[in-house]
C-alpha positions in Angstrom: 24.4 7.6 -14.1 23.8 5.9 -10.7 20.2 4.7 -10.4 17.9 2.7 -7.8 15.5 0.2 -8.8 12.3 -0.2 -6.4 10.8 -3.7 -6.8 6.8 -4.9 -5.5 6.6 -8.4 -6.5 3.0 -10.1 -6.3 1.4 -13.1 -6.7 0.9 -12.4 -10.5 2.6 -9.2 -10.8 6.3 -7.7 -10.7 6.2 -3.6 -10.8 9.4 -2.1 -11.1 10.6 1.3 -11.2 14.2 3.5 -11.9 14.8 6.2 -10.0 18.6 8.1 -11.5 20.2 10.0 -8.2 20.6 13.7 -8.8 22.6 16.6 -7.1 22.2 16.9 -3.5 20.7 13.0 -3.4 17.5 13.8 -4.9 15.8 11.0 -7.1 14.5 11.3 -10.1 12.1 8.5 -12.1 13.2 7.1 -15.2 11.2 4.3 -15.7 8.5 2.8 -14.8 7.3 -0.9 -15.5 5.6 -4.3 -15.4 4.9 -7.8 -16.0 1.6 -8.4 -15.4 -0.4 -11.7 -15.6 2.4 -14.3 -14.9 1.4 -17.3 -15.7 -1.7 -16.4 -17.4 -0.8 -14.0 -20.2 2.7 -12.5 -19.7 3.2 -9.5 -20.8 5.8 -7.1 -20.0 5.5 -3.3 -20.3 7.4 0.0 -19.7 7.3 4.1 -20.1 9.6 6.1 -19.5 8.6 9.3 -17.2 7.3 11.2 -19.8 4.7 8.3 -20.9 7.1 7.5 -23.9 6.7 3.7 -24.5 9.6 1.7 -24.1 8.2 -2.2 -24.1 5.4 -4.1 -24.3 6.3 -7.5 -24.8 3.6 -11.2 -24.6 5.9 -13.7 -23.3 4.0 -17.6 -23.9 2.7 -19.0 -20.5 5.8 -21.4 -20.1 8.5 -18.7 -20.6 7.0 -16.2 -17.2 5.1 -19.3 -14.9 6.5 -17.3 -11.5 8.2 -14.2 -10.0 11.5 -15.4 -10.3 11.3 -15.8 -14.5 9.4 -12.6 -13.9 12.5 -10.8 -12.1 14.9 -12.6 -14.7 12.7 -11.2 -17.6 12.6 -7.7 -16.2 16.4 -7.7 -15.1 17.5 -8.7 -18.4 15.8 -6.5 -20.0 17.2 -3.0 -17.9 20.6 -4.5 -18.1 21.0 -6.1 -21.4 19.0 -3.0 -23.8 18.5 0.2 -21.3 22.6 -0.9 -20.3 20.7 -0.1 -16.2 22.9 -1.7 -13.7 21.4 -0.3 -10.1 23.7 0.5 -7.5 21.1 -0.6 -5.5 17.5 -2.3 -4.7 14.5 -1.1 -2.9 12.0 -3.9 -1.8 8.3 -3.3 -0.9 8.0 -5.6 1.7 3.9 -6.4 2.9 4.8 -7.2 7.0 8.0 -6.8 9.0 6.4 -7.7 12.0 7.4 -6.1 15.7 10.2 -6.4 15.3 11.3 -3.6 12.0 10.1 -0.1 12.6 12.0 1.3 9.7 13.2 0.0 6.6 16.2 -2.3 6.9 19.4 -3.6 4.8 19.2 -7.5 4.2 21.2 -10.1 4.9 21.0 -13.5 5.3 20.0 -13.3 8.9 17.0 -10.5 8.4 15.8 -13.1 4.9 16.0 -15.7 7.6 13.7 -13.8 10.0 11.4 -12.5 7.7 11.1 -15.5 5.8 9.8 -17.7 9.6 7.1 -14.7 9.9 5.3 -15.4 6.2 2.0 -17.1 8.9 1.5 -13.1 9.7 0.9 -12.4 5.6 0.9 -15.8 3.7 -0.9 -14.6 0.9 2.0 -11.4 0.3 4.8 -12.3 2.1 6.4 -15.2 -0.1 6.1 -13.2 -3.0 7.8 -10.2 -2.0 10.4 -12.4 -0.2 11.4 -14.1 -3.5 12.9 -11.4 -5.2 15.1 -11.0 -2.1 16.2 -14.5 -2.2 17.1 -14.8 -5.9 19.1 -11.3 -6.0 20.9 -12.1 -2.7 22.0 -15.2 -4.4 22.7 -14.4 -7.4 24.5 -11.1 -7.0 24.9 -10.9 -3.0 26.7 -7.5 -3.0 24.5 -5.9 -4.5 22.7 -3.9 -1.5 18.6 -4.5 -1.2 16.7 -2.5 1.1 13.7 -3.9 2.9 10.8 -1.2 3.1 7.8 -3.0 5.3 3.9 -1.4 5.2 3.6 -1.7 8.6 6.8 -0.1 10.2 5.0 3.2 9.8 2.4 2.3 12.5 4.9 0.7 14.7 4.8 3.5 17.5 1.3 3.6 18.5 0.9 3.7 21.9 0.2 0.1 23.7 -3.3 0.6 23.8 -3.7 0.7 20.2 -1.6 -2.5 19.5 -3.3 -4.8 21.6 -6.5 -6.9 21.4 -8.0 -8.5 24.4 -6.3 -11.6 24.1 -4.0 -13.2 26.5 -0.7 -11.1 26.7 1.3 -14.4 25.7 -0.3 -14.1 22.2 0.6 -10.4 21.9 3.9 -11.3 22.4 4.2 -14.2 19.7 2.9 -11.1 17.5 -0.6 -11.6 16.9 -1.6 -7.7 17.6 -2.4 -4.8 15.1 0.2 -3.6 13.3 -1.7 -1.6 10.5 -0.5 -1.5 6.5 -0.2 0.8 3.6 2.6 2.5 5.9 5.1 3.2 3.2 1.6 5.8 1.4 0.7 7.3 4.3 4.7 8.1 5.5 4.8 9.3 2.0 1.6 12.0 3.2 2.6 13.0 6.0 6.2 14.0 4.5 4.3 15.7 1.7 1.9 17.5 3.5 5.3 19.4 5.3 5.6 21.5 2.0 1.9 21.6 0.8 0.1 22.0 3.5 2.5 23.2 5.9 0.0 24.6 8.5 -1.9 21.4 9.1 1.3 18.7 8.6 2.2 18.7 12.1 -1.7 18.7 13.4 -4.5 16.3 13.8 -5.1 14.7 10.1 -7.0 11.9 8.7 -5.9 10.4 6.1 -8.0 8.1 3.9 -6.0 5.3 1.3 -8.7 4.4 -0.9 -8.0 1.9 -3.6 -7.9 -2.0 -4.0 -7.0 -2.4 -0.5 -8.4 0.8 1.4 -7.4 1.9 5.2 -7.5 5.0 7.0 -5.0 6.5 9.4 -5.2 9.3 11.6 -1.8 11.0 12.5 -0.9 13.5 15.0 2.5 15.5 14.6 3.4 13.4 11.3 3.1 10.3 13.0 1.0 7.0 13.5 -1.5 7.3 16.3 -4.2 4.7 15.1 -5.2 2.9 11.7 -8.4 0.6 10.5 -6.2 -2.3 10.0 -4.9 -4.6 12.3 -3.3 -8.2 12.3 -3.6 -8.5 8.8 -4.9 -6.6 5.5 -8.2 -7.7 5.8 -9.5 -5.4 8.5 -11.0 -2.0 8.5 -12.9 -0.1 5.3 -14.5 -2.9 3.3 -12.2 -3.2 0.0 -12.2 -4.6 -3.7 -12.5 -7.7 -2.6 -11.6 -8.1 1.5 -15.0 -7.7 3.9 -13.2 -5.7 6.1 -14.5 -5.1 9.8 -16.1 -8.7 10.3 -17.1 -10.5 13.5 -14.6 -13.5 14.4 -18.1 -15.5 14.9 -18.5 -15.1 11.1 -15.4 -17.3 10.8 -16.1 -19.5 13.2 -19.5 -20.1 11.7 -17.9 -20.2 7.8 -15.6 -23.1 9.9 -18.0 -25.4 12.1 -21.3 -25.2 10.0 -20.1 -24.3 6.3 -17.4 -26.6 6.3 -14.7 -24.2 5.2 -11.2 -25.8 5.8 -8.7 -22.8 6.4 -7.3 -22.4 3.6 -11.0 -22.2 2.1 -11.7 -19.5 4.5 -8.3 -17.7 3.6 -9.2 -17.6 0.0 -13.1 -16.6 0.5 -11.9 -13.4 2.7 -9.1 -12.5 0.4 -11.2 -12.8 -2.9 -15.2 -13.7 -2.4 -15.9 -10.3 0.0 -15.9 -6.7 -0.1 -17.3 -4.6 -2.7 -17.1 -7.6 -5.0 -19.3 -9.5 -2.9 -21.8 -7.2 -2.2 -22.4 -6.6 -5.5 -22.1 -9.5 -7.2 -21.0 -7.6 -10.1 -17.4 -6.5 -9.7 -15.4 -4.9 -6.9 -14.1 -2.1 -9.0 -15.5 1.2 -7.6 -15.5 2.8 -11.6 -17.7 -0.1 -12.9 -19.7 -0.2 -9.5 -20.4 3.9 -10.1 -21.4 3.2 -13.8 -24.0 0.7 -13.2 -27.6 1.4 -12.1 -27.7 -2.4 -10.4 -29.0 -1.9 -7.2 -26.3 -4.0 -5.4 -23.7 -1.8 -6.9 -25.3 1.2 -5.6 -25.8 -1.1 -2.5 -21.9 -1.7 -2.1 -21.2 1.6 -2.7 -23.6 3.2 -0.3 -22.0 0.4 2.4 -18.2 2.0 1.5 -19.1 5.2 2.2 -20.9 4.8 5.3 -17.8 2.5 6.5 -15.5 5.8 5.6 -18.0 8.0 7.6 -17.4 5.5 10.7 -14.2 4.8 10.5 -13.7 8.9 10.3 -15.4 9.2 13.6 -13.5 6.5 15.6 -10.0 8.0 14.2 -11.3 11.6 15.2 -12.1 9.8 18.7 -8.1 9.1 18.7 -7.1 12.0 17.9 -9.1 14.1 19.9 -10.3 15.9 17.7 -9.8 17.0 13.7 -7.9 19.6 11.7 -7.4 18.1 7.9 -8.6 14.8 5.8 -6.8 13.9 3.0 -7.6 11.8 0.1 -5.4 9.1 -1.3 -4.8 6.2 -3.5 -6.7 4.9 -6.8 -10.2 5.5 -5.8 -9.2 9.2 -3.1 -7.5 10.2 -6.0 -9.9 9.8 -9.1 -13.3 9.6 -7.5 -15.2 13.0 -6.8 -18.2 11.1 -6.7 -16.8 9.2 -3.6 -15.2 12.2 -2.1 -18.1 14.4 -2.0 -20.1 11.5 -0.3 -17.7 10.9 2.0 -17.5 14.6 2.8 -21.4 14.7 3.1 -20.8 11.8 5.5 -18.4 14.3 7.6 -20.3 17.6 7.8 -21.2 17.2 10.9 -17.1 17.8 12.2 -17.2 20.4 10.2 -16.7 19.2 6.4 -17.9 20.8 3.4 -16.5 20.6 -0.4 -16.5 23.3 -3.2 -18.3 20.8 -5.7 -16.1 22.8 -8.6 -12.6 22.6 -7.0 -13.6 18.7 -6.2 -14.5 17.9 -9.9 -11.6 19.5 -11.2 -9.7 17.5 -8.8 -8.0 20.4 -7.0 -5.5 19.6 -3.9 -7.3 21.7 -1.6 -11.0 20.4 -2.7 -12.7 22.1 0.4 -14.6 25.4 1.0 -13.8 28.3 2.4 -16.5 28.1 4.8 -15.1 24.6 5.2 -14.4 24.5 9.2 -11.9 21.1 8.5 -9.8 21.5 5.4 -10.2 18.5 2.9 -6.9 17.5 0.6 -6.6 15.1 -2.5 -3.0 14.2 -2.0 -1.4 12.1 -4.7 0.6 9.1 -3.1 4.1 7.7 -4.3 5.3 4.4 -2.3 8.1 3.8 -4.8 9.1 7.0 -4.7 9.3 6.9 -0.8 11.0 3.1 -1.1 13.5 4.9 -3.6 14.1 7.5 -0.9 14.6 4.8 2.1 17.3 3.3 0.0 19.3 5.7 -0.8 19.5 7.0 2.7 20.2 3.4 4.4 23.0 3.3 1.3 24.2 6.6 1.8 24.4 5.9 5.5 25.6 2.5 5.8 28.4 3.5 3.2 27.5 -0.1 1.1 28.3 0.5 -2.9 27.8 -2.0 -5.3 30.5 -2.8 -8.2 28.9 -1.4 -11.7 27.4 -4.0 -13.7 26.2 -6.3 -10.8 
């Protein structure tokens, strides 16, 4: 059996997934797995894709202290028990800058170049990169697919890929490129056989989870998105502010005292939902508690959505679906009702019963903008990218690499 493995290495995570290759080049997932907590508390865990259990492993602190021993770990384990040798590799890769508007086959020269822009995402970069490097060393004809979160948003029109910035800094790259690319190409894709007569029209769709954008596309494509240089931007998250004023920085900087670094880690980990709270950043626990700053943060979330809804309908001219996605689109009605409540004014209004049973079409009939809760699937959609470059390209790997 031929399979795919899709890999999204973290800072203290490695997911992994098996996808076997059917009739006709359809995919089909096998397992899914984890380490999570590297070096913290180790622990390694699979399922098949019926739920069975097929691992869970503690490894001590010294045995997983990175990715790589992560990766090793993992690999081992699908070769040397499951008897899984991939015929290929599918990489969630955070940035590929201006330069990749699809997913790409590496080599030493594309490591090379995405390894000199790790400044655009120093915080995700490195750690997705890593993988790369080790299995392009150690088994280097082995065929690895590079699948980038931003090539999605790569054909917006000029106007919404500048700031007002000299154009020398726009062409060094500092401009919005937009993420979670690989989930909303997944969307718009879907939409083609669920929602046929909206997938080609004007369509919001929100990614609410940890990290939480919007994107607005027209004809199944990219035409805007709340994030921009980097992952920070936009819907205020789990633990990212968001929309923020550069004179915020500049203040944390020149009358805080923050060195760079300090202000790197404060954005990435102090803010959003977490700091408003000053409880947790996790929308369940936030919707659970009766602390006033967790109703606070949440109140702030939703209103961002509502705004954030009204500048994307401002780029597209006008509305005909929204969809929900992600952790949070996809398990909170709570959030998706007051988001809708947020939106009746274009037209938006939810049947309370379909919502709570977590329907795809949540909206009501008198509902003038239909409103969808649309599962997402990036490996799936990395899985997809790498067969076709494979299938296209011609590359096969030896079994047993």
């Amino acid at each position: 059996m031929d399979t795919i493995l899709v890999i999204d290495a973290g800072s203290s995570r490695l997911r992994f997934r098996i996808y076997s290759i059917e009739g006709e080049g359809s995919l089909r997932q096998q397992i899914k797995g984890r380490i999570d907590g590297i070096g913290r508390c180790p622990r390694l865990q699979a399922s098949s894709a019926g739920g069975d259990p097929l691992a869970n492993r503690a490894y001590p602190i010294d045995a997983v202290p990175d990715i790589l021993a992560a990766l090793n770990i993992a690999g081992a384990w699908l070769r040397d028990e499951l008897h899984i040798s991939p015929i290929a590799i599918g990489h969630r890769v955070v940035h590929g800058g201006a330069e990749h508007d699809r997913p790409v086959l590496i080599d030493h020269g594309i490591l090379a170049r995405l390894e000199g822009m790790t400044a655009l995402a120093p915080l995700h970069l490195p750690h997705n990169l890593a993988p790369i490097r080790s299995i392009l060393t150690n088994f280097p004809t082995l065929p690895q697919v590079a699948c980038f979160e931003t090539a999605f948003h790569r054909a917006h029109a000029a106007v919404a890929d500048h700031y007002a910035i000299p154009r020398g800094l726009h062409a060094e790259g500092v401009r919005r490129y937009g993420f979670h690319g690989l989930s909303y190409e997944y969307i718009a894709k879907t939409l083609l056989r669920v929602a046929p007569e909206i997938a080609m029209g004007r369509v919001i769709v929100a990614h609410l989870g940890s990290g939480a954008s919007m994107c607005a596309l027209h004809e199944g494509l990219s035409v805007e998105s709340t994030m921009g240089f980097t992952a920070i931007d936009g819907l205020p998250m789990e633990a990212r502010p968001g929309q923020i004023d550069a004179g915020v920085v500049l203040y944390l900087i020149s009358e805080k005292g923050m060195a760079a670094s300090r202000v790197q880690e404060f954005l990435h980990g102090d803010c959003g939902l977490n700091g408003l709270s000053g409880l947790s950043g996790d929308v369940r626990q936030l919707e659970a508690s009766e602390d006033v700053n967790a109703k606070f943060a949440i109140d702030y979330f939703v209103h961002w959505i509502g705004l954030n809804a009204g500048m994307l309908s401002a780029a597209l001219q006008g509305l005909d679906a929204f969809v929900f996605t992600a952790g949070i689109g996809e398990s909170s009605a709570s959030i998706r009702l007051r988001v809708a409540e947020r939106l009746a004014w274009l037209g938006v209004e939810l049947d309370v019963a379909r919502n709570a049973r977590q329907s795809q079409l949540i909206s009501s009939s008198a509902s003038r903008i239909p409103v969808y809760v649309v599962p997402s699937d990036v490996d799936l959609m990395i899985a997809r990218h790498t067969l076709t470059l494979l299938m296209n390209s011609g590359s096969t790997a030896p079994k047993g690499a």
